[in-house]
C-alpha positions in Angstrom: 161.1 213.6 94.7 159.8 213.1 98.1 156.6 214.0 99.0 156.6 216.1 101.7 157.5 218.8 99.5 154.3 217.9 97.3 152.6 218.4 100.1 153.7 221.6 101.0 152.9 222.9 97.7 149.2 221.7 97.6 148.9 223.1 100.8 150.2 226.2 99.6 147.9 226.4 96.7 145.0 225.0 98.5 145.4 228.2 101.4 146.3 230.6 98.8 148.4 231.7 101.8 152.3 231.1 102.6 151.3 231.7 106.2 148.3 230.1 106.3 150.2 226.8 104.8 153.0 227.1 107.5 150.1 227.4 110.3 148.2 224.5 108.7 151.7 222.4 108.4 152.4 223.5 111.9 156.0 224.6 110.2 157.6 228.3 110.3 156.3 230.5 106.7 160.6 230.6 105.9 160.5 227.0 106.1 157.5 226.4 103.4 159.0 228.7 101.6 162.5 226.9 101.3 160.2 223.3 100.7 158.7 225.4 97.6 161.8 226.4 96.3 163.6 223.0 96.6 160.5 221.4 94.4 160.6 224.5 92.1 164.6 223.4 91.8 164.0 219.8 91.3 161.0 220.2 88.8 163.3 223.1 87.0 160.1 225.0 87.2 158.3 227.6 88.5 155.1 226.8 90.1 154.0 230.2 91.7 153.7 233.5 89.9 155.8 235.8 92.5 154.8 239.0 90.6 150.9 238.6 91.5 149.9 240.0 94.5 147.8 237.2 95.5 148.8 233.1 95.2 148.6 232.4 91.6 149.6 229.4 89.8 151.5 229.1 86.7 150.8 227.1 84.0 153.4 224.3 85.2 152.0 224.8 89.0 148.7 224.0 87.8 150.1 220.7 86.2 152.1 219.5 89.2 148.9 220.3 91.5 146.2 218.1 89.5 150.1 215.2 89.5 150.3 215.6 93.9 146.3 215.6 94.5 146.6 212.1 92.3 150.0 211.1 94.6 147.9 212.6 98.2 145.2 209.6 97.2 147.4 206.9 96.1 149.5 207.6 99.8 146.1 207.5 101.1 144.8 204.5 99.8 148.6 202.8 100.7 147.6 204.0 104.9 144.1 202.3 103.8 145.0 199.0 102.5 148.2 199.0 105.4 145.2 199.2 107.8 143.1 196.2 106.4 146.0 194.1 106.1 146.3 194.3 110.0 142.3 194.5 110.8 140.3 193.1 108.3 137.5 195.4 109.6 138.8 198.1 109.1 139.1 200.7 105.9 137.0 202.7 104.2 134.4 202.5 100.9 134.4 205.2 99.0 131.2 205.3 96.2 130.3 207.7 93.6 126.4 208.2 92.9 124.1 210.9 91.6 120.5 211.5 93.8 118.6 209.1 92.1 121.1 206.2 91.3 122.6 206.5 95.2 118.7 204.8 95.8 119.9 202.0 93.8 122.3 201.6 96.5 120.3 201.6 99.6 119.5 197.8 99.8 123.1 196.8 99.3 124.7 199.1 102.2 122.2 197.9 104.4 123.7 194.5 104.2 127.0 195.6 103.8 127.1 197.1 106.9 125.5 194.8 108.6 128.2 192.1 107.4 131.2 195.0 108.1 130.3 197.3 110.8 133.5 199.1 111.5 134.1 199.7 107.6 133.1 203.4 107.1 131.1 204.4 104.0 131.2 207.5 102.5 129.0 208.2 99.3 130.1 211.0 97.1 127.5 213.2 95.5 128.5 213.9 91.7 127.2 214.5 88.4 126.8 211.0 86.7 128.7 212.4 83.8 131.8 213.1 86.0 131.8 210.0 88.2 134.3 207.3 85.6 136.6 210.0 85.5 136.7 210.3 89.2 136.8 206.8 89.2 139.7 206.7 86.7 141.7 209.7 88.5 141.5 207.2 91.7 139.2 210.0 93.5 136.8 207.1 93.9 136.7 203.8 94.4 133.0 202.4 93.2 130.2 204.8 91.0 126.9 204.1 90.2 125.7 205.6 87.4 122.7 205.2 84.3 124.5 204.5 81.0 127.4 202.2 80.7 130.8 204.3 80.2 132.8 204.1 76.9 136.3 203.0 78.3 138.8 200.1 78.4 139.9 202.1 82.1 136.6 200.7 83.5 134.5 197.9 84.0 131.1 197.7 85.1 128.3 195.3 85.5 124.2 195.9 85.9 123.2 196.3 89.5 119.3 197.0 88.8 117.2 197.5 85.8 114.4 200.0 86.5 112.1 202.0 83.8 110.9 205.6 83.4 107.6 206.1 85.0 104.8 208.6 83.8 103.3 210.2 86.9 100.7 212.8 87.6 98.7 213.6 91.1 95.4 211.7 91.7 93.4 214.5 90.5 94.9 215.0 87.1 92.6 214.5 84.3 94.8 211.3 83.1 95.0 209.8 86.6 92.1 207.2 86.0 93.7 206.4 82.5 95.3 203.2 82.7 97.4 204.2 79.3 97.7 207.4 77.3 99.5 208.0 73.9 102.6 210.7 73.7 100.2 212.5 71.6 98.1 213.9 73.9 100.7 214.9 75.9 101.4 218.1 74.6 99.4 220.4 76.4 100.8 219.5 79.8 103.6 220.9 81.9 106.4 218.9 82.3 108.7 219.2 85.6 112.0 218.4 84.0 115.3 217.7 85.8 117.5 220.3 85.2 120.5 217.9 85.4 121.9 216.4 81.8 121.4 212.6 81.5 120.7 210.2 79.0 116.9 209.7 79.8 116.3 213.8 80.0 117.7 213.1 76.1 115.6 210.2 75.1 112.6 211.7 76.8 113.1 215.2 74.4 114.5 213.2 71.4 110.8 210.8 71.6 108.7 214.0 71.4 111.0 215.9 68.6 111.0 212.7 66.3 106.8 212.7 66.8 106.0 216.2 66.9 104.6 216.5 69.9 105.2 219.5 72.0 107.4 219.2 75.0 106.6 222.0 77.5 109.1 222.1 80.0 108.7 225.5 81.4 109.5 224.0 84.7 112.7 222.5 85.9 114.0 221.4 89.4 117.4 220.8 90.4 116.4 217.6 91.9 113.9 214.3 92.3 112.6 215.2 95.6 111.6 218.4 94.3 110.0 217.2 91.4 107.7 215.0 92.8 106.8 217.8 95.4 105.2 219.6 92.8 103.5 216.8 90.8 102.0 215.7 93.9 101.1 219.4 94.4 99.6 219.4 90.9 101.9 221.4 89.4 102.2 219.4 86.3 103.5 215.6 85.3 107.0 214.2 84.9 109.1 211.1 83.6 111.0 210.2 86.7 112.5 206.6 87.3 110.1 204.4 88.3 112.2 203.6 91.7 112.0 207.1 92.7 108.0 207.3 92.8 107.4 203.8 93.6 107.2 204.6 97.9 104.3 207.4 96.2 102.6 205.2 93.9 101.9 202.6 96.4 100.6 205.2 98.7 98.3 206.7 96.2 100.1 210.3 96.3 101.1 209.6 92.4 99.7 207.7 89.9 101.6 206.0 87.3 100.1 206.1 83.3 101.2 203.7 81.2 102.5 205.3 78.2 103.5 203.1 74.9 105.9 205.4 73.4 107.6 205.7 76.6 108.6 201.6 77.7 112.4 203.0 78.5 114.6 200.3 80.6 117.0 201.8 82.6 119.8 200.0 83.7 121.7 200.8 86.5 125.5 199.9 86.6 128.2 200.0 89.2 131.7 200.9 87.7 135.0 200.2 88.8 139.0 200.4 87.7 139.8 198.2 85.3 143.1 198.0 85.6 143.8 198.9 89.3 143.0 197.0 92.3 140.6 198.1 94.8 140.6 198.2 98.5 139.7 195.2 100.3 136.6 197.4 101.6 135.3 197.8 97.9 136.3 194.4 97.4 133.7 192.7 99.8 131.2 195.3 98.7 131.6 194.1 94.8 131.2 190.2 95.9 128.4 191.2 98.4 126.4 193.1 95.1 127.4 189.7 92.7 126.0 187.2 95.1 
């Protein structure tokens, strides 16, 4: 099968356009059409519903599109690692992170580029729950994520261990508390996350197992926001304690210890396990072990 006419079809379905495909591919619309219907002839399928007005894919087109994406990367990371072999500084590093787990990364890029310069870094925003599959699909190279994942694909290693802080503004009634029980916690608004992770879980599971109310009547889509409107004495929050610790220091937060709450979070960075990685990743992985 060669892969031009892959590409042809994902261009296709990409544009939702035969014309807008041959203008992209810089080829005549009769000739993208003929490059669909030699793959439609090799595959024995058909991979465009010609009744529908607009481009839809069948069931099999849908099948064969997730199949070339995967075959688009791999022929990309083959033009990568052709590249490095000739100019060791060259290539790219490609890195999965959520907002807050990206910070675990800061410290490490700073040296990395300073060691490779010419190596470009890209870092992907995703949903932590999504990033090993990326990572398994070959859409990335490197994630950082909170929990370690569940599968022989992967391997990963801890990078940082951090814990979850309990912050309130400097005039909160607990903010000259140096401790305070979940107990008397229940009368106060908690700016929640409104992303899924395991910490929002243990954070709502602690309360539920001790009966203590959890009012979480406000929820932000991320950190920054969050810690906006504690400082703005909006209400309190759980964050990690590397995301407030810039505030803390400053005196725009203020950190109470709470015993109920001594939650370790560990920070891993996750890789193929069976597939090797680009010699940009590579130096990134020994620069992060040292």
């Amino acid at each position: 099968m060669e892969l031009s006419l892959l590409r042809v079809f994902v261009t296709i379905a990409t544009e939702r356009s035969f014309s807008r495909a041959a203008e992209k591919l810089g080829r005549t619309q009769p000739a993208v059409s003929l490059a669909l219907q030699r793959l439609e002839t090799e595959l024995g399928e058909k991979l465009l519903d010609r009744s529908a007005k607009d481009v839809l894919l069948t069931d099999a087109g849908r099948t064969v599109l997730e199949y070339a994406r995967r075959f688009q990367n791999l022929e990309g990371e083959l033009e990568n690692s052709i590249a490095e072999l000739r100019d060791h500084s060259a290539g790219k590093l490609v890195i999965g992170a959520n907002e807050s787990t990206g910070l675990y990364l800061l410290h490490h890029l700073e040296r990395y580029r300073a060691l490779y310069p010419k190596v470009k870094v890209q870092m992907r925003r995703s949903f932590s729950s999504r990033i090993p599959g990326e990572i398994v699909d070959g859409n990335l190279e490197l994630g950082v994520i909170s929990y370690e994942p569940r599968d022989e694909r992967l391997s990963s290693r801890v990078i940082y261990t951090d814990s979850l802080a309990f912050v309130v503004d400097p005039k909160h009634r607990l903010a000259k508390r140096r401790e305070v029980p979940l107990s008397e916690l229940s009368d106060e608004t908690f700016i929640a996350h409104n992303v899924l992770s395991p910490y929002r879980e243990i954070v709502i599971r602690n309360f539920r197992e001790r009966g203590v109310r959890l009012n979480m009547d406000i929820e932000m889509p991320t950190v920054e926001l969050i810690r906006r409107m504690v400082e703005s004495g909006h209400g309190v929050a759980f964050l990690p304690r590397m995301c407030v610790e810039e505030e803390i220091t400053e005196k725009r937060l203020v950190a109470v210890r709470v015993p109920e709450m001594q939650v370790e979070r560990k920070i891993y960075l996750v890789q193929p396990a069976r597939r090797a990685v680009s010699y940009a990743a590579e130096a990134f992985l020994k620069l992060v072990a040292e």
